[in-house]
SERO-177570 format. One line per field, with one value per residue (C-alpha): residue number from 1; residue in one letter; chain; x, y, z. Coordinates in pm, 1 decimal. Layout:
<pts>
nr: c(NUM, ...)
rest: c(a, ...)
kette: c(A, ...)
X: c(X, ...)
Y: c(Y, ...)
Z: c(Z, ...)
</pts>
This chain:
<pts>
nr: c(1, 2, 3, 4, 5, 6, 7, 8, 9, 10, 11, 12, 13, 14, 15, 16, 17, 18, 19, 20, 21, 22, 23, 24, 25, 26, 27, 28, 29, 30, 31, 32, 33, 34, 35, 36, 37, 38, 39, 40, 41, 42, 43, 44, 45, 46, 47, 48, 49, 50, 51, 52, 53, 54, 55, 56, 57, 58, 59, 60, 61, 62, 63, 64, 65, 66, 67, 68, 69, 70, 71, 72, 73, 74, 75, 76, 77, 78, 79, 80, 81, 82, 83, 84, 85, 86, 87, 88, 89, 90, 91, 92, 93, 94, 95, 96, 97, 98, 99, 100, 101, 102, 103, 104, 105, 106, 107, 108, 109, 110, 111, 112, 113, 114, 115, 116, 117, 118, 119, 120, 121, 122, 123, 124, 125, 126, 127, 128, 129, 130, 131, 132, 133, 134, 135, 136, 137, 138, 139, 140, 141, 142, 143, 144, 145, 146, 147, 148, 149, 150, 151, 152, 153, 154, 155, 156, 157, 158, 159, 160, 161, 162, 163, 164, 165, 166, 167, 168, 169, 170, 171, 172, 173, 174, 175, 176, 177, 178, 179, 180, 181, 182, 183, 184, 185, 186, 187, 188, 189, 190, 191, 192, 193, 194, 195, 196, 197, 198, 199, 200, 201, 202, 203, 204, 205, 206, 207, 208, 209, 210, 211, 212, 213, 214, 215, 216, 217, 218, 219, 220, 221, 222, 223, 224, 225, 226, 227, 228, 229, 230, 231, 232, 233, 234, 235, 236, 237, 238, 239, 240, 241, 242, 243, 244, 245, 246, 247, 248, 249, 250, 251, 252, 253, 254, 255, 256, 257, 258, 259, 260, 261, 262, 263, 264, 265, 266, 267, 268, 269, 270, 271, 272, 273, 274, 275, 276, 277, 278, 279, 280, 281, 282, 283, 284, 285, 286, 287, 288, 289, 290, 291, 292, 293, 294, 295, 296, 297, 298, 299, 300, 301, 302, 303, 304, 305, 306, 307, 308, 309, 310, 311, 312, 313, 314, 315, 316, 317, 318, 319, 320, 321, 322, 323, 324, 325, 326, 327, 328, 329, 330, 331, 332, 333, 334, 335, 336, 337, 338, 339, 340, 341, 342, 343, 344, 345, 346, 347, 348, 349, 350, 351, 352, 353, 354, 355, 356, 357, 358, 359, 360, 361, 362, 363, 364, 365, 366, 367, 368, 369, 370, 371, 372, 373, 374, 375, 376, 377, 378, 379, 380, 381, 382, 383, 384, 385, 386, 387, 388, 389, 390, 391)
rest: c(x, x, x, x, x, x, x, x, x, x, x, x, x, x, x, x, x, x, x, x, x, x, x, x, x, x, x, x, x, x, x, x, x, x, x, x, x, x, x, x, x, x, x, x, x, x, x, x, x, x, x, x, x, x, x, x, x, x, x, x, x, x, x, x, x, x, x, x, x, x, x, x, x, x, x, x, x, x, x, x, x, x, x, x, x, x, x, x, x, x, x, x, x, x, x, x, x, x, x, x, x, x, x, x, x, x, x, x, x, x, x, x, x, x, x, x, x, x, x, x, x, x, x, x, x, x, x, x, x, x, x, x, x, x, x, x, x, x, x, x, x, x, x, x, x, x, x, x, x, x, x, x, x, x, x, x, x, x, x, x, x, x, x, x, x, x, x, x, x, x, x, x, x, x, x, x, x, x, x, x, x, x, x, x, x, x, x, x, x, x, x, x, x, x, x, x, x, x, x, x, x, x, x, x, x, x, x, x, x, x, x, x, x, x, x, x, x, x, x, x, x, x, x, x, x, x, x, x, x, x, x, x, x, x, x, x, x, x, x, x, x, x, x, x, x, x, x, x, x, x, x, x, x, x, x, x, x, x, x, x, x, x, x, x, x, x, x, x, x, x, x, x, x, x, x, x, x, x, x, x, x, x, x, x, x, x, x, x, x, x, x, x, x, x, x, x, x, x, x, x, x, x, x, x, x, x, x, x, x, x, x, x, x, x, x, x, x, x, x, x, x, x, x, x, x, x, x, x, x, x, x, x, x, x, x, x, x, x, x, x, x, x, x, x, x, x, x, x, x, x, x, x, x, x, x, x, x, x, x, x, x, x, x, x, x, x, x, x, x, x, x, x, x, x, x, x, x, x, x, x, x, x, x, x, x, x, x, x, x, x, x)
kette: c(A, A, A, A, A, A, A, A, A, A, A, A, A, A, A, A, A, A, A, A, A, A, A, A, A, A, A, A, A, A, A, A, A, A, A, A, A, A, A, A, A, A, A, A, A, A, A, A, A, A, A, A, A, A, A, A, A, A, A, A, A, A, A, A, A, A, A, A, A, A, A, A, A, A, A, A, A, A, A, A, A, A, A, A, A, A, A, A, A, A, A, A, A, A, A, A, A, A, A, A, A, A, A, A, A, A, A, A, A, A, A, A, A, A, A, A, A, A, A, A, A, A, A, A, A, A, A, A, A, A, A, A, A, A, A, A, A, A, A, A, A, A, A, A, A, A, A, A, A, A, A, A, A, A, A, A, A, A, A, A, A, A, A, A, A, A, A, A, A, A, A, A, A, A, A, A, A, A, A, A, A, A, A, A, A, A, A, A, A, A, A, A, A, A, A, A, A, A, A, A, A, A, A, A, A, A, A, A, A, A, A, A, A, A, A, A, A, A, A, A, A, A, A, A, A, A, A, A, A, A, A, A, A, A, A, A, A, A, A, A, A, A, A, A, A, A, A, A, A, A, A, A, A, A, A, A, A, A, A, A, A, A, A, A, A, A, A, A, A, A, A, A, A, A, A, A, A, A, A, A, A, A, A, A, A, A, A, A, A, A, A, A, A, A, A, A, A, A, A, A, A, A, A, A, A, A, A, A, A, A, A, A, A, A, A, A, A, A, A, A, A, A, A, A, A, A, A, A, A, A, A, A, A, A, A, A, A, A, A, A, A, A, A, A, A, A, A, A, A, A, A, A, A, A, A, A, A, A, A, A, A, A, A, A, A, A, A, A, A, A, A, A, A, A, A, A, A, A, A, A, A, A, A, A, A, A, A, A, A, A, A)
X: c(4652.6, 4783.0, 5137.1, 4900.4, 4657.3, 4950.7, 5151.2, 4916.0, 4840.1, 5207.4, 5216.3, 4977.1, 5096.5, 5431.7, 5294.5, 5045.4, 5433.6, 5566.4, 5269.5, 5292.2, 5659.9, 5572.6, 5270.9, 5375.5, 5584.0, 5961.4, 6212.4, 6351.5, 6606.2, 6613.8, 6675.4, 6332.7, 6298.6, 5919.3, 5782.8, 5977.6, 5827.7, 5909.5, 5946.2, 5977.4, 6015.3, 6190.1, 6225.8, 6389.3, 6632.9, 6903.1, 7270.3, 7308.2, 6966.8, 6803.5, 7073.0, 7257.8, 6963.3, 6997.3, 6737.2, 6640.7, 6414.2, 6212.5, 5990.0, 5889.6, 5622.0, 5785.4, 6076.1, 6253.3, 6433.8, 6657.0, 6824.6, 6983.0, 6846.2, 7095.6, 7080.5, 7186.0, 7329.3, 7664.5, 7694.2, 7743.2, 7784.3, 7614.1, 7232.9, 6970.3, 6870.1, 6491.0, 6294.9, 6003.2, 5859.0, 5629.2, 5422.7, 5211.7, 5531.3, 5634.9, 5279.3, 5272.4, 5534.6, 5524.7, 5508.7, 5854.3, 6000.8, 6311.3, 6597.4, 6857.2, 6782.0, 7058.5, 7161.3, 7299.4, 7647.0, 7620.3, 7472.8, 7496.7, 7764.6, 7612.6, 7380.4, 7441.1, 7159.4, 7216.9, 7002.8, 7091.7, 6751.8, 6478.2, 6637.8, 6752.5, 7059.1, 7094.4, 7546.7, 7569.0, 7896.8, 7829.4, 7966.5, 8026.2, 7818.9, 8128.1, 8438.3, 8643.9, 8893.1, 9286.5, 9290.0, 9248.6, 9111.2, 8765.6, 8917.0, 9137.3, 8813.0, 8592.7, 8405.1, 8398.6, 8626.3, 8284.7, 8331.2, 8052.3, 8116.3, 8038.4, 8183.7, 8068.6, 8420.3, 8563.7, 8349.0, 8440.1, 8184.9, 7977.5, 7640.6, 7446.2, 7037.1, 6806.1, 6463.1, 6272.0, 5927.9, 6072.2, 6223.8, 5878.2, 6037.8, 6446.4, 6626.0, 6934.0, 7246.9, 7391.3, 7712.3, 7818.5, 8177.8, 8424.4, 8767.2, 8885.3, 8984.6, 9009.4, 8707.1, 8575.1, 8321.1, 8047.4, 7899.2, 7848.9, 7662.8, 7848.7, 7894.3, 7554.0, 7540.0, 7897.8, 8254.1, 8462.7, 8235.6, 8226.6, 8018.7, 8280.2, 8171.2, 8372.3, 8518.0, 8730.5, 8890.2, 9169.4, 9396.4, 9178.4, 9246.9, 9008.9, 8933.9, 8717.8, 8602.8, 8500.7, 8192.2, 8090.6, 7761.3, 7693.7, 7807.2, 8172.8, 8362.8, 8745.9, 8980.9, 9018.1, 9264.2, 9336.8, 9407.2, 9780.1, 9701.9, 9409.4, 9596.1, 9801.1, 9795.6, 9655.4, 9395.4, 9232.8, 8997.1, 8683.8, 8353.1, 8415.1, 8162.2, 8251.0, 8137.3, 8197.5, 8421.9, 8282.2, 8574.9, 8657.7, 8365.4, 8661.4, 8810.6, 8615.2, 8637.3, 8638.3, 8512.4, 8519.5, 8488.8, 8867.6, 9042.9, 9020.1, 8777.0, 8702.2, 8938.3, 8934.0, 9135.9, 9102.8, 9071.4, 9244.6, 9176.9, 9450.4, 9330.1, 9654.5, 9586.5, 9183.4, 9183.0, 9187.4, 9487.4, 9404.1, 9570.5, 9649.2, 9404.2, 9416.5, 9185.3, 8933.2, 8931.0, 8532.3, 8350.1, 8388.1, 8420.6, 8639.9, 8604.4, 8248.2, 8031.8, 8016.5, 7910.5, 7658.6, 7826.9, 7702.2, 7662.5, 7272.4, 7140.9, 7260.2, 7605.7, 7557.5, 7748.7, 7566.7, 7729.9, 7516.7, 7728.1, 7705.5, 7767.5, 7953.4, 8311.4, 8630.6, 8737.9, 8459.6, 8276.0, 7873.8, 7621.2, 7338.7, 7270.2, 7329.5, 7374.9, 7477.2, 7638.6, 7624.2, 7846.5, 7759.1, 8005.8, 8273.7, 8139.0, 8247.6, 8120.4, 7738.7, 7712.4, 7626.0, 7252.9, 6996.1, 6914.7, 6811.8, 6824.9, 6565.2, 6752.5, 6486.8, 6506.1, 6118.0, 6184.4, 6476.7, 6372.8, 6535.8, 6866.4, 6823.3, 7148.3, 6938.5, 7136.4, 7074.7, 7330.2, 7450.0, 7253.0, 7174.0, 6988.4, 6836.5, 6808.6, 6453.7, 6442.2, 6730.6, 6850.2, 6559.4, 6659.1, 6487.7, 6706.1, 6728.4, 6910.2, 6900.6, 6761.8, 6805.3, 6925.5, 6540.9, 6358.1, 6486.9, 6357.8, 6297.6, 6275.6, 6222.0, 6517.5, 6547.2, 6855.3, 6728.6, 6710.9, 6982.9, 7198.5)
Y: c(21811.4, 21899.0, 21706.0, 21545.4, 21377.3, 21297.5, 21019.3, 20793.2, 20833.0, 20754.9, 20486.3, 20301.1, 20331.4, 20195.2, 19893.9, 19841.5, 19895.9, 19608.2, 19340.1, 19399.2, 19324.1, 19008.4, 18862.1, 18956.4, 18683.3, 18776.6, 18670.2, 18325.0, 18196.5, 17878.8, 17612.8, 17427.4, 17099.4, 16970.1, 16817.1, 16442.3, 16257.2, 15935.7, 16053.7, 15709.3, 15334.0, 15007.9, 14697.2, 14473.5, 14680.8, 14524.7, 14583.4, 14839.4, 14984.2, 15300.8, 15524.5, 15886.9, 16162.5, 16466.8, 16749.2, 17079.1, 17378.5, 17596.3, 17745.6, 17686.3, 17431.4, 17281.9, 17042.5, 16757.2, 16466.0, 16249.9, 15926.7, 15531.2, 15238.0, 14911.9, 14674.9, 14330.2, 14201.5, 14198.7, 14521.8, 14876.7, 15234.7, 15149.3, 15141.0, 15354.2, 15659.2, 15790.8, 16113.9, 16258.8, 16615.6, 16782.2, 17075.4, 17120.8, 17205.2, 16804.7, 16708.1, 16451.2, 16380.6, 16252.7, 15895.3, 15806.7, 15854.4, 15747.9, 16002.9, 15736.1, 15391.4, 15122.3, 14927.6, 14636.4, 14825.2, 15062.3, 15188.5, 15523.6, 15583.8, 15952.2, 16217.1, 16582.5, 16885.7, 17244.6, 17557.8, 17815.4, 18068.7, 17831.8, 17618.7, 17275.2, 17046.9, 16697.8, 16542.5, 16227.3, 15961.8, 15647.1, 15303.9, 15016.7, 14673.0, 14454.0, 14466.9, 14692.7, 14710.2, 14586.6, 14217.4, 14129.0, 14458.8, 14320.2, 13996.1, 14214.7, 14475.9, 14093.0, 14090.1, 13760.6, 13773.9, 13696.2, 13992.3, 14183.6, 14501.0, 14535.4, 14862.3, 15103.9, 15168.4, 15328.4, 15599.1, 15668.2, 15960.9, 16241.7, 16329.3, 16651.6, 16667.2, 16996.8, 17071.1, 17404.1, 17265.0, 17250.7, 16910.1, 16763.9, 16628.8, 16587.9, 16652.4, 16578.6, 16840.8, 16639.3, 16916.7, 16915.6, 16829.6, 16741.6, 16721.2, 16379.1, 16219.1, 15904.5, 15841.2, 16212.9, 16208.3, 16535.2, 16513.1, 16890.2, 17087.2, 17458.2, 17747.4, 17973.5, 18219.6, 18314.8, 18398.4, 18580.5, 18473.5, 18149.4, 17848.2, 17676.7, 17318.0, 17024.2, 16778.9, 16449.7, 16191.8, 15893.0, 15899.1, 16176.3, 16508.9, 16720.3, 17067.1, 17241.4, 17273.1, 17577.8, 17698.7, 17970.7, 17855.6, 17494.4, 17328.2, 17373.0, 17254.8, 17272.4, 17219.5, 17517.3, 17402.0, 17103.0, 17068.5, 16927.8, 16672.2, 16513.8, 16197.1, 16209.0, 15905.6, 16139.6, 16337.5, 16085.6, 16343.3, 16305.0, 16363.5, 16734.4, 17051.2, 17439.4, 17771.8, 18143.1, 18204.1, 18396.9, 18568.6, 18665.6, 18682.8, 18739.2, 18291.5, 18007.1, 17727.9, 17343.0, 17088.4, 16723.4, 16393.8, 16282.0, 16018.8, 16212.4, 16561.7, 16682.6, 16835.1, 17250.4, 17460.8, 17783.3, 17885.4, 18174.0, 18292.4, 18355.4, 18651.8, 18553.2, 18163.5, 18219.2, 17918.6, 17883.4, 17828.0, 17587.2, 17573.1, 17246.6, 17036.0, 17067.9, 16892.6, 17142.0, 17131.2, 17066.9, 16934.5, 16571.4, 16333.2, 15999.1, 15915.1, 15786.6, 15921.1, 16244.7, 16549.4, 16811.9, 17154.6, 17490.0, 17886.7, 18043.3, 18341.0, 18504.3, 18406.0, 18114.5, 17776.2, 17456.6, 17099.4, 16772.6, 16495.8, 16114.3, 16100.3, 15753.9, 15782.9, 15528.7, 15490.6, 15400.1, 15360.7, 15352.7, 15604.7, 15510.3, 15897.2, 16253.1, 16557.2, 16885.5, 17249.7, 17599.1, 17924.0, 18267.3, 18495.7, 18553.1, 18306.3, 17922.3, 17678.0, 17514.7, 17254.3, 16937.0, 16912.8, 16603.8, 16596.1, 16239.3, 15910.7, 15635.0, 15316.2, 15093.0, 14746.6, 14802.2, 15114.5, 14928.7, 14617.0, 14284.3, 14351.8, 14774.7, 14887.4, 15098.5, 15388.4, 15778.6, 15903.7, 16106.8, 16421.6, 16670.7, 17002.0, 17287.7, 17626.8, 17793.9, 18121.0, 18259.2, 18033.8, 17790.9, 17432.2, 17100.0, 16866.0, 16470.1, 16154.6, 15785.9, 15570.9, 15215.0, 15192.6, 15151.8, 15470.5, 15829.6, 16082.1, 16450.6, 16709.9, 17094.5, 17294.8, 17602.1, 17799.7, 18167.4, 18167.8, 17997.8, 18163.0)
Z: c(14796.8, 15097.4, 15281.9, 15556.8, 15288.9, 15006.0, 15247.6, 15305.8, 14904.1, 14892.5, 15133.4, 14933.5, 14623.9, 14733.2, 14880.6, 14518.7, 14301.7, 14577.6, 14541.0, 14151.8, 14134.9, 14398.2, 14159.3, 13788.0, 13669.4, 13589.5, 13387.6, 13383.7, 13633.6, 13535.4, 13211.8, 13093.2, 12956.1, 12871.7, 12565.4, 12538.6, 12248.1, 12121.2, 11700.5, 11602.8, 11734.6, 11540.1, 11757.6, 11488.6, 11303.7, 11190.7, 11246.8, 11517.3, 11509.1, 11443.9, 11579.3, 11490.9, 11490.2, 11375.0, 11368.8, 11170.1, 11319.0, 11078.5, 11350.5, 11760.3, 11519.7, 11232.8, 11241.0, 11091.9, 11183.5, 10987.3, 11138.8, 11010.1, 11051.7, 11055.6, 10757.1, 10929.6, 11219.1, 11294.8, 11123.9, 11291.8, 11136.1, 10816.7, 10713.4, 10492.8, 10608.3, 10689.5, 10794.2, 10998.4, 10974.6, 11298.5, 11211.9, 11533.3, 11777.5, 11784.6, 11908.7, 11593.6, 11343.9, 11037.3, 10876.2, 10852.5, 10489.0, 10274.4, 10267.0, 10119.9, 10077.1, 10055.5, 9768.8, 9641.5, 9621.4, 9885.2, 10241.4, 10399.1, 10745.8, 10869.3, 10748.3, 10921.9, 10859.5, 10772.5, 10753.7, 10484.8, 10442.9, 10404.3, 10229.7, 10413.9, 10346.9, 10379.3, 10439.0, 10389.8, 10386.8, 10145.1, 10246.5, 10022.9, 10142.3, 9994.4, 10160.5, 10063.6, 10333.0, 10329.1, 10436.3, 10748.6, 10914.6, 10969.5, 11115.1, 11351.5, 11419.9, 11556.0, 11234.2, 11014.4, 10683.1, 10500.8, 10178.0, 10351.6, 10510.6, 10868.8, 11035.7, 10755.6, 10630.5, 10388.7, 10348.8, 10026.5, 9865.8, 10021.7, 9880.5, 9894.0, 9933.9, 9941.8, 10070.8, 9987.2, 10233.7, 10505.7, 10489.2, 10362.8, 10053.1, 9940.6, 9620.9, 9502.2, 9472.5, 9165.7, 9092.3, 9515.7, 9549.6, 9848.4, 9870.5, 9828.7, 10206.7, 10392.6, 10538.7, 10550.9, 10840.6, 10919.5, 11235.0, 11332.5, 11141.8, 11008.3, 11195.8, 11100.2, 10826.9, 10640.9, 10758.2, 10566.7, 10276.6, 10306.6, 10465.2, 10740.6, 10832.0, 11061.7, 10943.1, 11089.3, 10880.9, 10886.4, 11115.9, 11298.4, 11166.6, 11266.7, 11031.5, 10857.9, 10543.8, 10370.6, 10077.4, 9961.8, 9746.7, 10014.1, 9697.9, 9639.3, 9940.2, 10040.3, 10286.2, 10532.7, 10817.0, 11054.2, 11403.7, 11437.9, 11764.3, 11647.6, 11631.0, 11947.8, 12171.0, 12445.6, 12241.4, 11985.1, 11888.3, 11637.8, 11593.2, 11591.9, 11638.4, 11603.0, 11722.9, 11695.5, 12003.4, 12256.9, 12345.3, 12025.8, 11759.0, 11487.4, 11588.2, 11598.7, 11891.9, 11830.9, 12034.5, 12015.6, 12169.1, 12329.1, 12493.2, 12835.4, 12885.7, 12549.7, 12294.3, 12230.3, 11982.8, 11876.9, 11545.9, 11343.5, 11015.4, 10797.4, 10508.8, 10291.9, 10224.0, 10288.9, 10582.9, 10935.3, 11184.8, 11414.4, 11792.4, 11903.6, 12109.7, 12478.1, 12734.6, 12839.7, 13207.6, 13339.3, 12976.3, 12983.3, 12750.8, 12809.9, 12420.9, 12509.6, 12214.8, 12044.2, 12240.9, 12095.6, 12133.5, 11972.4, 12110.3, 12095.6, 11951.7, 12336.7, 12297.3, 12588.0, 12478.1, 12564.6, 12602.5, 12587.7, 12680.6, 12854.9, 13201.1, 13191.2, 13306.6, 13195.8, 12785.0, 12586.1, 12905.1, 12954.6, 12700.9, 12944.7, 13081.5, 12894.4, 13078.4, 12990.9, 13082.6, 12979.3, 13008.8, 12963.0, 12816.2, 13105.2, 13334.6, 13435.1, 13302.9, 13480.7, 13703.6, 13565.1, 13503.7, 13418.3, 13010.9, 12935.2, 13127.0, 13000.5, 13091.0, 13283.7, 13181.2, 13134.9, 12906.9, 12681.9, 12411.7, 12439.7, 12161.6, 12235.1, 12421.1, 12678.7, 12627.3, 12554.1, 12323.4, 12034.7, 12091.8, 11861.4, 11852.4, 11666.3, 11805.8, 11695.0, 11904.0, 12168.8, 12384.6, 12298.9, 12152.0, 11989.7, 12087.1, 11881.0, 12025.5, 12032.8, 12275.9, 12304.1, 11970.4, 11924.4, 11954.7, 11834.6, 12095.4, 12104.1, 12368.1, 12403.8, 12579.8, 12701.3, 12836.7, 12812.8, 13140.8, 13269.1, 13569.2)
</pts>
């Protein structure tokens, strides 16, 4: 080929390499959310309502759901607990089953998932329906002095359940222990895989330590360090959740819901004793929290934390809208962004609290979520979310 007759080869070979880059598609740039589903709907539950999702991923198809349903009214944080299952990608799910069913004697405060293999676990903190609190609490609390239990408390025994189908059916774990605590509360799921050896799962109990507690077989469980503030007047920490830092993949970090933005420690293990070293709580400066409801908090498969948390500002304030963040490894936190906000009159029942709140999620590839919360205290909802691509 001679130079004359090779540029204009050249020349259009360039501008073929150009439109290619302009028309393939490239990577993502920017977070997803599609795929909102209504799992499951209850207009007349009792006592607070179907409330406190949680939700397991066994593939981008198959998922499963657990939540509680109220008993009565006038009671809150107590109730029997149910499942669904999805094995089309969330498309259809299941028709709702019994997980734990209420008795005569007692009712069921939480239930927290776990992934170990393909094997599934089930937390969950019993309640007593009688009374069983010192005199006077319920009276000071707004509930009637009537015997009956009405704010799910004590919770006075954790149970263990197991699913090898993918949480089609449940089994019990008859020989699980915990150590014995006031009111010991799960509401974040463990850490994934093993550390050090061992399983490490949060924990918060009376008066609001906040720790972890440690396995080695999902079974066996013990104390493995507490956060020293949890209790402070100006922390008030609870409903705790815990990652692999990403500063440090030898500590873990802690976040949970706090009387101002939410609460972070650090975590240190200590080889002598086997447990963790915990740095006091401070108020981490852009994740809010204001005490409103517990936060979902976790790190993906690309080492990218996410946050889902209500928007509502003042203590206790409004659960009507959740939004959340996410920060890459040695970047700032996100801007806010949009997650869930459902609260038209003509979208909430007559006694539903027209809220979104207490997320939870599952991650099923890198960076890619199923993501569980309440709505309404009437509906349990589901969405797709992914964060792959976010900047």
């Amino acid at each position: 080929m001679t130079r004359r007759r090779a540029w204009p080869v050249l020349l259009t070979a360039l501008v073929l390499t150009v439109m290619s880059g302009l028309l393939l598609p490239g990577p993502a740039s920017a977070d997803e959310i599609w795929g909102e589903k209504t799992i499951y709907t209850n207009m007349v539950s009792g006592g607070d309502g179907t409330r406190t999702p949680d939700i397991i991923a066994t593939s981008a198809n198959n998922a499963v759901v657990v939540w509680r349903e109220g008993l009565r009214p006038g009671n809150v944080d107590m109730g029997y607990v149910r499942y669904s299952y999805t094995t089309d990608g969330g498309a259809n799910w299941s028709r709702p089953q019994m997980l734990a069913q209420e008795t005569s004697e007692w009712a069921w405060h939480y239930v927290v998932l776990h992934k170990v293999g393909s094997t599934l676990y089930a937390f969950l903190g019993r309640t007593p329906i009688r009374d069983d609190e010192p005199d006077g609490k319920d009276e000071k609390e707004g509930f009637p002095t009537d015997g009956i239990n009405h704010n799910g408390l004590p919770i006075n025994g954790t149970f263990l359940k197991r699913s090898t189908d993918q949480g089609h059916s449940w089994q019990d774990v008859p020989d699980a222990s915990f150590p014995d605590m006031k009111n010991l509360a799960l509401s974040g799921r463990p850490a994934p895989g093993l550390i050090n050896g061992e399983h490490v799962m949060p924990y918060w109990a009376s008066p609001r330590e906040n720790g972890v507690l440690l396995s080695s077989d999902m079974k066996t469980w013990r104390k493995g360090g507490s956060v020293r503030n949890g209790n402070d007047p100006t922390v008030l920490a609870g409903e705790n959740q815990i990652a692999v830092s990403q500063d440090d993949p030898t500590k873990l970090v802690m976040v949970a819901r706090s009387k101002d933005n939410a609460a972070w420690s650090t975590g240190t293990y200590q080889s002598a004793s086997k447990t963790w070293k915990w740095d006091d709580f401070i108020h981490d400066p852009v994740l809010h929290s204001d005490n409103i409801a517990r936060p979902f908090f976790t790190k993906d498969g690309n080492g990218q934390y996410l946050y889902i948390y209500n928007r509502g500002t003042g203590f206790y304030g409004d659960r009507d809208i959740l939004d959340y963040k996410t920060r890459r490894p040695g970047a700032a936190w996100s801007a806010a962004k949009d997650f869930a906000n459902g609260s038209d009159p003509e979208d909430t029942a007559g006694t539903g609290k027209g809220w979104d709140n207490y997320p939870m999620a599952d991650e099923y590839a890198p960076g890619k979520f199923w993501v569980v919360w309440e709505f309404d205290t009437t509906r349990i909802k589901m969405k797709r979310l992914d964060i792959s691509g976010a900047p």
